[in-house]
ROZALUM-984598 format. One line per 10 residues: number of its first residue (from 0); their letters; for each residue x, y, z of C-alpha. Coordinates in steps of 0.001 Angstrom, whole numbers, plus 500000, padded with zeros to 6 digits. Layout:
NUM> a> X,Y,Z | ...;
***
This chain:
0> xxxxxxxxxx> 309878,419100,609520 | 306954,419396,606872 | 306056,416789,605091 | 304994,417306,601410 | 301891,415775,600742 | 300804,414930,596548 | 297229,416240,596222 | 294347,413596,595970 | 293957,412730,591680 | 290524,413278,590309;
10> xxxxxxxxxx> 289997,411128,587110 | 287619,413078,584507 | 284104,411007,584049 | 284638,410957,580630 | 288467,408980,581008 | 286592,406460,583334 | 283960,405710,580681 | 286209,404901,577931 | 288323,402613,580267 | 285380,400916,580946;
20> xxxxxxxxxx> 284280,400882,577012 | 287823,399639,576997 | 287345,396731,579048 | 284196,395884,577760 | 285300,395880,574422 | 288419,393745,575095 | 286399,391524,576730 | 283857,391080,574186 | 286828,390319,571554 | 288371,388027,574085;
30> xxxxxxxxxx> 285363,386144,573861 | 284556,386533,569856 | 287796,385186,569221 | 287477,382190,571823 | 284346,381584,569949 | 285866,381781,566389 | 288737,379616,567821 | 286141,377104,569184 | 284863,376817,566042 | 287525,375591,563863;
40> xxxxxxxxxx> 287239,372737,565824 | 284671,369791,564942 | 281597,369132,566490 | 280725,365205,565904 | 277293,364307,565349 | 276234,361341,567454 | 275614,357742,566403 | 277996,358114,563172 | 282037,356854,562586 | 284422,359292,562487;
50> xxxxxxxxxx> 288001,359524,562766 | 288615,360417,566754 | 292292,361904,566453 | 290224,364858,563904 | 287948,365965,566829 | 291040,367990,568312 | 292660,369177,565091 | 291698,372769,563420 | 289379,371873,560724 | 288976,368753,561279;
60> xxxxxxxxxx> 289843,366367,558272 | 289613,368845,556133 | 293193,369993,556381 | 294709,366763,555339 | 291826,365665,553031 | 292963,369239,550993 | 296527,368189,551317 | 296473,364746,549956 | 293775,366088,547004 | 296806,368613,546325;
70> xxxxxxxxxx> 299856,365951,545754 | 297941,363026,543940 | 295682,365385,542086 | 292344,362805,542501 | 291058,365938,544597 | 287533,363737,545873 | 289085,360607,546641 | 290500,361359,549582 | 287009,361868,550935 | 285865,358671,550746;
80> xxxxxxxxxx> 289323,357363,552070 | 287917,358366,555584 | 284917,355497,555206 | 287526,353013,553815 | 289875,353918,557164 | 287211,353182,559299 | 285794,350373,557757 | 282194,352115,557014 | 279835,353051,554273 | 278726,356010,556171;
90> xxxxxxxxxx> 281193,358229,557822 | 281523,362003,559134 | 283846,364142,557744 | 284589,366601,560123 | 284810,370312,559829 | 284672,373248,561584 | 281092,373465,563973 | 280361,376792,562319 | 279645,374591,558287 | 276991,372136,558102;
100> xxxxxxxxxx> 277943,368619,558556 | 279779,366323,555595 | 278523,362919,555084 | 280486,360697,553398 | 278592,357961,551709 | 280493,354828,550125 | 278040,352396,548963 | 277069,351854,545428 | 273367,350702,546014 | 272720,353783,548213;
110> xxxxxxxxxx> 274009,355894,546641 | 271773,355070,543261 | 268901,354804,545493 | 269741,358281,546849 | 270036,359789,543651 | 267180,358077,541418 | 264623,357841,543801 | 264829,360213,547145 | 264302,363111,545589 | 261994,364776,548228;
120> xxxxxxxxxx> 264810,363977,551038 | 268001,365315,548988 | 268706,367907,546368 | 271448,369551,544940 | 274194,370463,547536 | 276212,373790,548319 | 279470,371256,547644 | 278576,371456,544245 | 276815,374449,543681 | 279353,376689,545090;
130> xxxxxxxxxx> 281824,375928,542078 | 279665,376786,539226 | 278241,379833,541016 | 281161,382286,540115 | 280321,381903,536697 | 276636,380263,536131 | 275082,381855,538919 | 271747,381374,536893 | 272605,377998,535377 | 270767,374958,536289;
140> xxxxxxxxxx> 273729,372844,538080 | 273907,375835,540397 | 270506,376209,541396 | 268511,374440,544247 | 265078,372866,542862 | 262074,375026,542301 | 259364,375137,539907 | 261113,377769,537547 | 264461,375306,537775 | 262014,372640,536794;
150> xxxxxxxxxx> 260723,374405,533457 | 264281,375309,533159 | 265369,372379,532908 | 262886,370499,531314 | 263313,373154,528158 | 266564,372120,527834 | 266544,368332,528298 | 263910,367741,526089 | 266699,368227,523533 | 268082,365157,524354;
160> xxxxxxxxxx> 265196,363367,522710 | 266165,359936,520880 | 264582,360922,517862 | 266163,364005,517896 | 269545,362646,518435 | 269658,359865,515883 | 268193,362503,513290 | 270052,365820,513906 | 273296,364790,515980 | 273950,361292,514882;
170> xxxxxxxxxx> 275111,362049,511769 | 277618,364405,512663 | 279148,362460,515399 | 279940,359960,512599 | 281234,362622,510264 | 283193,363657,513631 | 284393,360469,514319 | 286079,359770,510677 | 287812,363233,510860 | 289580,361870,513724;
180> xxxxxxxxxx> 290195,358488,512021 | 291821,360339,509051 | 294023,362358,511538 | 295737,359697,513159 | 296459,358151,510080 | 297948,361517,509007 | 299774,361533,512505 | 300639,357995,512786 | 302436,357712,509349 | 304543,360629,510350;
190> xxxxxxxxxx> 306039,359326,513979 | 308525,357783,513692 | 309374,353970,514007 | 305559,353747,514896 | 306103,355233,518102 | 303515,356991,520335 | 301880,360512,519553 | 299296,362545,521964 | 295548,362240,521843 | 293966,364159,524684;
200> xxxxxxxxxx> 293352,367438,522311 | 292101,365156,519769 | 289005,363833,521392 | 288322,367376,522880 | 288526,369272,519620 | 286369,366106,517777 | 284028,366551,520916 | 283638,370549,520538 | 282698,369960,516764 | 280047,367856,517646;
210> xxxxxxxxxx> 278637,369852,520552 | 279098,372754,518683 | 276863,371374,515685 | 274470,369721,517877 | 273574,372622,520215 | 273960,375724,517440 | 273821,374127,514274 | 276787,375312,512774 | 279861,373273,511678 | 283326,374627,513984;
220> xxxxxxxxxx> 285587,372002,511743 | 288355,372027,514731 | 289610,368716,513685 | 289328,369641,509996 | 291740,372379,510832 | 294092,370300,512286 | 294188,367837,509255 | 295225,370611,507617 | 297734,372124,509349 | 299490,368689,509956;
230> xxxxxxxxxx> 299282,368284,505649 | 300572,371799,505505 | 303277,370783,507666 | 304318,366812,505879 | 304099,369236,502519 | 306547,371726,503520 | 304276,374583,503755 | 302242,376518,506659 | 299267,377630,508167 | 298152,380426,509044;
240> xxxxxxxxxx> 298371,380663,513087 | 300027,377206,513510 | 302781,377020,515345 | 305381,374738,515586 | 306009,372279,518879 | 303371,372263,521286 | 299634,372537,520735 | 297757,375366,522214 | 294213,375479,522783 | 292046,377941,524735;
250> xxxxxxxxxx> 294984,379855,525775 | 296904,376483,527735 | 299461,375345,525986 | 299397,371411,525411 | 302771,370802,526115 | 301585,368716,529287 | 300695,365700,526924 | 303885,365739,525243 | 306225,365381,528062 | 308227,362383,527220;
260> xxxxxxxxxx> 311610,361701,524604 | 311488,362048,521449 | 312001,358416,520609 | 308261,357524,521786 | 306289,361020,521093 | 305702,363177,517686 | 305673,367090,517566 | 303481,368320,515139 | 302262,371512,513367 | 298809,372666,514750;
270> xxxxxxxxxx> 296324,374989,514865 | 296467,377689,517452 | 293102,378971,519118 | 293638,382110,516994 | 292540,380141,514485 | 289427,379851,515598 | 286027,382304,515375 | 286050,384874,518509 | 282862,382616,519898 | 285048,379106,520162;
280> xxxxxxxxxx> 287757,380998,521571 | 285680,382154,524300 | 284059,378821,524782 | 287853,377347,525070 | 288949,380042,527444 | 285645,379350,529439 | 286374,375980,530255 | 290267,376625,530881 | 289217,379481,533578 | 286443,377261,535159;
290> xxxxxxxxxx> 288817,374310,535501 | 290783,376672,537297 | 288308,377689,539262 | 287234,374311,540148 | 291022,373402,540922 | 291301,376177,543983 | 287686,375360,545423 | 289383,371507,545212 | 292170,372450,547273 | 291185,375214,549660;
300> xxxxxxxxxx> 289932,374271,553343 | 287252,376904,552695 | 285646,377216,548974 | 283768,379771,549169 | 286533,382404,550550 | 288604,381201,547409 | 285533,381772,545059 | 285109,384922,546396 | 288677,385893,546284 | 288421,384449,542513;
310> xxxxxxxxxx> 285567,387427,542032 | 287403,389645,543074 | 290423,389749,540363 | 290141,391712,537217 | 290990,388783,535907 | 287682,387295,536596 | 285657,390543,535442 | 287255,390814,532189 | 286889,387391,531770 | 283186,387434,532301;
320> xxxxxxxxxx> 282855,390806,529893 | 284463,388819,527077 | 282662,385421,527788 | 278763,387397,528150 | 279845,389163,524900 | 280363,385916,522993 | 277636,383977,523882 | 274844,386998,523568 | 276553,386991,520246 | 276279,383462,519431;
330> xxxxxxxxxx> 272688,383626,520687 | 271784,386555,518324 | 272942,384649,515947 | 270741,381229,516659 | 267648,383686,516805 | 268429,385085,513406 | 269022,381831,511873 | 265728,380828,513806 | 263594,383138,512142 | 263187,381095,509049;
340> xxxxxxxxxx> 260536,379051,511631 | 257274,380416,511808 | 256366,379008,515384 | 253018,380320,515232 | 252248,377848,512757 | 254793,374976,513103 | 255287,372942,516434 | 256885,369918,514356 | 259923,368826,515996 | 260698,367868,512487;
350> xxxxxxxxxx> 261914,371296,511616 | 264011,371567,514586 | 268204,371324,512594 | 269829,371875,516285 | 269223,372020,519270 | 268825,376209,520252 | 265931,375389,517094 | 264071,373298,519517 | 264359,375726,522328 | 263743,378626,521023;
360> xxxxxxxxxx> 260256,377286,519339 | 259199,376146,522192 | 260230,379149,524553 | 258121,381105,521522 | 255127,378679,521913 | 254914,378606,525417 | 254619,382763,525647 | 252323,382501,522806 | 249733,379925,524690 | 250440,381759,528080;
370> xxxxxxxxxx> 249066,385127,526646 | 252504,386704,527411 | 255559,388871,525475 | 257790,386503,524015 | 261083,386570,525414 | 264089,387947,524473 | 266779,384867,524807 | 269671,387528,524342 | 268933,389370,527549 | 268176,386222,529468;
380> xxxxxxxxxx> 270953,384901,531629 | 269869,381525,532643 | 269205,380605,528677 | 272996,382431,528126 | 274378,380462,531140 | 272869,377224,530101 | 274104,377682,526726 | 277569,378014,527772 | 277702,375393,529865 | 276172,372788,527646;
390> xxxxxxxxxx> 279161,373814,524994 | 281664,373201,527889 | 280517,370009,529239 | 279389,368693,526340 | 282859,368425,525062 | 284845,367952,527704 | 283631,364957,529654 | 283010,363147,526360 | 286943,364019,525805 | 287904,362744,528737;
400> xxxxxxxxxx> 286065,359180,528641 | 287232,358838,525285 | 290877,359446,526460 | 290090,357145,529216 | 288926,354315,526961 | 292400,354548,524884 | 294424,353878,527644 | 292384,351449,529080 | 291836,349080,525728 | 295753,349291,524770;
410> xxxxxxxxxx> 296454,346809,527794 | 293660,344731,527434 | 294343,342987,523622 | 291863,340142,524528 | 289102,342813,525346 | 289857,344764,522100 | 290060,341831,519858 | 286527,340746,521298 | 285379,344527,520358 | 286354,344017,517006;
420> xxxxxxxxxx> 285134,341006,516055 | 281908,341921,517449 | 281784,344895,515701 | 282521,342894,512145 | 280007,340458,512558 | 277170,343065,513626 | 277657,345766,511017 | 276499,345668,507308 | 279324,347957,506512 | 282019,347576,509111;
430> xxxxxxxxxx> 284860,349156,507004 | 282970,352914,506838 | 279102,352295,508943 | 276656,354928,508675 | 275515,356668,512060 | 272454,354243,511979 | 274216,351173,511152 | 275845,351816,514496 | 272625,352734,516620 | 270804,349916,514695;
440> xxxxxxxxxx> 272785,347214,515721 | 272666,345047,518472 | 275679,344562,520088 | 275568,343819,523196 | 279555,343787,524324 | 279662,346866,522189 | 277141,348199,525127 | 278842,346555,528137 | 282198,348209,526882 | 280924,351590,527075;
450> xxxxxxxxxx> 279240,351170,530173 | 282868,349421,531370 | 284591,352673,530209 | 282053,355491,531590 | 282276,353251,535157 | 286229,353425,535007 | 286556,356742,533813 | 284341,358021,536436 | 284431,362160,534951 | 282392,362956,537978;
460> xxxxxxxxxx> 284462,361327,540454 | 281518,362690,543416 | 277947,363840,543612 | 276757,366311,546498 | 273108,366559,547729 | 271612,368594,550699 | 269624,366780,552881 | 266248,368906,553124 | 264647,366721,556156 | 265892,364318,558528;
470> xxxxxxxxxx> 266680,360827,557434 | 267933,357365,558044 | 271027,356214,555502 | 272106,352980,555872 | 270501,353153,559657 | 272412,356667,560393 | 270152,359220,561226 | 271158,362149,559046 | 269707,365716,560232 | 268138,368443,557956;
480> xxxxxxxxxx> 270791,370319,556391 | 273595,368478,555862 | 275720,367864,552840 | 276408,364712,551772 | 279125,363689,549608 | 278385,360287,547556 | 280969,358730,545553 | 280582,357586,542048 | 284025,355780,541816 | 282750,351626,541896;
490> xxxxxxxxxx> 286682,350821,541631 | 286900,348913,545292 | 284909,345949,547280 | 281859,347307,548433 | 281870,347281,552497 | 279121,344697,553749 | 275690,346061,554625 | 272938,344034,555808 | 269947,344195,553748 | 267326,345180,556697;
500> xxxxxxxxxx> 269295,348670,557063 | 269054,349468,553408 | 266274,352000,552174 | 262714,350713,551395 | 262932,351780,547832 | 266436,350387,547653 | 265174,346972,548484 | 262388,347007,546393 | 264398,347767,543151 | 266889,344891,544266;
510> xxxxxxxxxx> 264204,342462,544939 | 262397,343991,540996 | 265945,343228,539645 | 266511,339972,540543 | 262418,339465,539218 | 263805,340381,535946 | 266563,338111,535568 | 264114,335185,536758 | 264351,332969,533426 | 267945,334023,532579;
520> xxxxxxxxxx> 270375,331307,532033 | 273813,332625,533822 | 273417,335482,536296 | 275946,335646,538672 | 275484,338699,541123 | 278817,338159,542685 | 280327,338354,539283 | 279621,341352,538679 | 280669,343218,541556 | 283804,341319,541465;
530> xxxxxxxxxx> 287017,342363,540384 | 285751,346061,540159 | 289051,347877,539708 | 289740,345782,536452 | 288273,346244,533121 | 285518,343452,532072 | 282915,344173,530143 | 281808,340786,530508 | 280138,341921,533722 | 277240,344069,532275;
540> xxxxxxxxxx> 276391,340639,529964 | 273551,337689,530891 | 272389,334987,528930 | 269444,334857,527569 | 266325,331725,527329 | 268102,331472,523471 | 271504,331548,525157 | 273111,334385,523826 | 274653,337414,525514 | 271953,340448,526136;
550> xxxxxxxxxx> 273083,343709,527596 | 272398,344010,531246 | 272272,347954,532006 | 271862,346953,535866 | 274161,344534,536346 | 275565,347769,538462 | 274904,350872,539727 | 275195,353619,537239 | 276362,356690,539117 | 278073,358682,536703;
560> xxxxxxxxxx> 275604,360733,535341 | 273858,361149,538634 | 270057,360211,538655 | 266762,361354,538851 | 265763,365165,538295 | 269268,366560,538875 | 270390,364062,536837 | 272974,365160,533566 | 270389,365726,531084 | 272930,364758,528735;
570> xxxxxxxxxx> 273639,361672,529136 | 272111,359884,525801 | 274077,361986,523964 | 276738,361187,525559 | 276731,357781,525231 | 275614,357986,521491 | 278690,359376,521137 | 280895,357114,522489 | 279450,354187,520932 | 280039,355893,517580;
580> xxxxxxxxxx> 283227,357058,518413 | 284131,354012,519579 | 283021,351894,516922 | 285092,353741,514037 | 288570,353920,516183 | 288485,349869,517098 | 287470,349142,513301 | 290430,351300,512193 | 293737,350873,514539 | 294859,348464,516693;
590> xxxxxxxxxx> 295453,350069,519892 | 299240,348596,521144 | 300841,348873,524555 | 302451,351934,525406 | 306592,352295,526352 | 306322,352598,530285 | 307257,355964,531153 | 303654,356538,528853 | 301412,353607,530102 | 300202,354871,533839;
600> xxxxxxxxxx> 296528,355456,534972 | 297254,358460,536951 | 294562,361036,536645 | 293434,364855,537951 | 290303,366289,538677 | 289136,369458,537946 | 285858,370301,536504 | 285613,366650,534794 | 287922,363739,535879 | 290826,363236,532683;
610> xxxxxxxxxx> 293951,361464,532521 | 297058,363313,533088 | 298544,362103,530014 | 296732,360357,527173 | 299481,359210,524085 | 298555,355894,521791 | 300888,353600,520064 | 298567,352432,516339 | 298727,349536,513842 | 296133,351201,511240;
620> x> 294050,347991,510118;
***
């Protein structure tokens, strides 16, 4: 019997080489995607709290931090609920081990000291950075500090000038200001049973007239448009590009703010943004798009893979055509109007009628004394970036305190009534005050209310910096590259530090402080930093050696604006312009309390912290 026997297989070289290239290379993505697994986990840094149930969930706290931002719409707060869990002022976020380390810091002292006077230790951080980059990849707020950011920046804040305020932009805040005064009349006589009406669009179209003025000279006359499309409307007629129902302005329709019956809110004819010149379109679109933006870097575990998915849309290229367009336009335009300046022979600030005046004589100036070609501000992109930015911001954090400040006041008659009287007694004219009678005046709860309002409103609910070296916070050693998130809400109890682990410089402008008030007949520390989630203006007052109330600027931090270089170089304008604004609405209407499905304090953030509603119920005065 013969047995068949299979011939011995030979396996070609080149079939053994690419199992081995086979193994190797399922090996090596074995281990890549252990490694990318590994690090969506957290890696704590030593010798700082953190929440120990995070270490062995994927991404950390970010997950959940991104989830609760998403339902109650305060997207930062959640951050700094971490340090209140655990009882800290300093706590670690955690994140995945492959992105720098989040510090949370919750302290109000620190935090000023951090921002006003540490400048060599922190600067501007990614957190922030990364939001503004998509569309102001040359603008200041998304730059890290160098010595062209510096001159940069510098150009521009140097329009901020008192003088140049109370000369060029006072006045038309006022003018501003009594637009809006004669609208709500208009408004308020037509709802009826003196029920409530919407505000929110108000401030931010009174706000864009002023910016608009201020920064390019021109009047916009938003509001002024508005009066008369709500005339039109009362006299039977129309308006060209008004619509009836809800309001719509850069391309969002308004119907958000007038969400409740019909028995507390007024519908009324308005002004669409068609309305409007191509150039305040674009600015209204700009800052509806970036809001967006903002909103899905708020709520995504990773930013920067939304931004870049953002980029990525037609959407966001046809966007940007339209936007460049209207801004080189708007910037031909302040050159031309410029050229009646001969900068060669004037540097008077004097002749400066708005800001872009200012900056362009000086950009022209500076080239001239340098020896080199004057620059062409239509081809520059930081100049058209900055530009554009200033026109957003400028009116819509102003907007938002102001609609803030309604709400607040309306529930607080004792606080409003104080206002008023205050404002009577100080002002020459208190029916109809000029833009100087208001600066002019002394009024010291006048001051402490605005300060109340920008510390409640809190528009910039965080601030992010980068720590460039290693450093000691609050006696937690914090390494080179981190972010740190610091929050500017001073709504809660401050968590007890002892004074020995506070910053040098932070203890030697608390021990200057208390110098100061050395003479002062009432200063209670602890009454200041009590109560913080209620409004009381009363705590940013002293008494003086004559006994009378002086305004006490320091009485807290003042974190809002930020601080030192990266500070918001326009913050006196910003407060000019609530103290005007202000001043006119409490002499003019008595702010009543709202039906409840109206009065709430819930709020959103997105580019600028706002109320999600903002409606007032008037007695005109």
């Amino acid at each position: 019997m013969t047995l068949n026997v299979l011939p011995n297989l030979v396996v070609p070289p080149s079939a053994a080489m690419a199992s081995l290239l086979l193994v190797i290379v399922s090996s090596l993505a074995a281990l890549a995607l252990r490694y990318i697994y590994n690090g969506l986990f957290p890696r704590p840094l030593s010798g700082i709290p953190y929440t120990s149930s995070s270490v062995h969930r994927m991404f950390g706290d970010l997950g959940q931090v991104k989830a609760i931002g998403r339902v109650t719409r305060e997207t930062s707060s959640a951050f700094f609920e971490v340090a209140r869990a655990l009882k800290s002022p300093v706590v670690q976020l955690l994140a995945p081990s492959f992105l720098s380390p989040i510090i949370v810091v919750d302290d109000g002292r620190e935090i000023e000291d951090i921002l006003n006077r540490r400048n060599r230790e922190f600067d501007r951080g990614r957190m922030t950075t990364q939001f503004f980059r998509p569309m102001f990849p040359h603008c200041t707020i998304a730059q890290e500090t160098t010595p062209a950011l510096r001159a940069q920046k510098r150009l521009w804040s140097d329009v901020m000038g008192t003088e140049f305020l109370r000369r060029v932009v006072a006045p038309n805040v006022n003018d501003a200001a009594g637009e809006v005064v004669q609208l709500w009349r208009i408004k308020n006589a037509q709802t009826a049973n003196g029920g409530a009406f919407s505000v929110r669009r108000d401030f931010s179209k009174a706000a864009l007239d002023v910016i608009w003025v201020a920064i390019l000279g021109s009047k916009l006359g938003v509001v002024q448009r508005e009066i008369d499309a709500v005339v039109a409307k009362k006299n039977g007629g129309g308006v060209g590009g008004s619509s009836s129902g809800a309001e719509e302005v850069g391309g969002v329709n308004d119907s958000d703010n007038e969400d409740v019956t019909a028995d507390h809110t007024i519908t009324t004819t308005t002004i669409t943004s068609t309305a409007l010149p191509p150039s305040a379109k674009a600015v209204q679109h700009a800052m509806e798009y970036l809001n967006e933006i903002v909103d899905e870097g708020f709520t995504s575990v990773f930013p920067s893979l939304a931004f870049w998915r953002v980029k990525m849309t037609p959407r966001y290229w046809r966007f940007k055509r339209i936007a460049d367009a209207e801004v080189r336009g708007l910037m031909e335009a302040a050159c031309a109007r410029f050229q009646r300046i001969d900068a060669a022979k004037s540097t008077g600030d004097e002749l400066d009628t708005c800001a872009m005046d200012m900056v362009l004589r000086r950009e022209i100036i500076t080239a001239k004394r340098a020896g080199k070609p004057i620059p062409d501000p239509t081809r520059d992109p930081a100049m058209l970036q900055e530009l554009l930015l200033m026109l957003i911001a400028g009116h819509d954090s102003t907007a938002n305190t102001l609609s803030w400040f309604v709400k607040i006041i309306a529930n607080r008659p004792t606080a409003q009534d104080k206002l008023r009287q205050a404002l009577v007694n100080a002002l020459p004219s208190p029916k109809n005050p000029s833009a100087h009678d208001i600066l002019d005046a002394d009024i010291p709860y006048l001051d402490a209310t605005v300060e109340e309002t920008v510390r409640l409103a809190a528009t910039a609910g965080a601030v992010s910096r980068r720590v460039l070296v290693d450093t000691t916070v609050l006696g937690h050693h914090i390494p080179a590259g981190a972010n740190i998130l610091l929050n500017t809400r001073l709504y809660k109890p401050q968590i007890p530090v002892p004074e020995e682990l506070r910053s040098a410089s932070s203890q030697a402008a608390y021990a200057k402080k208390r110098m100061q008030h050395v003479g002062f007949g009432l200063v209670d520390e602890e009454d200041s930093w009590s109560d913080l989630d209620k409004f009381r203006p009363e705590r940013w007052l002293v008494i003086d050696e004559n006994e009378e109330p002086m305004f006490d600027p320091h009485a807290l931090p003042s974190l809002v604006f930020g601080g030192g270089l990266r500070g918001c170089f326009g913050k006196r304008l910003a407060i000019m312009e609530l103290r005007i604004m202000i001043v006119h609405i409490i002499l003019n209407f008595e702010f009543l309390p709202l039906p409840a499905e109206l009065d709430n304090m819930a709020g959103e953030e997105k580019l600028f912290r706002g109320p999600r509603t903002c409606h007032v119920k008037l007695k005109v005065l």
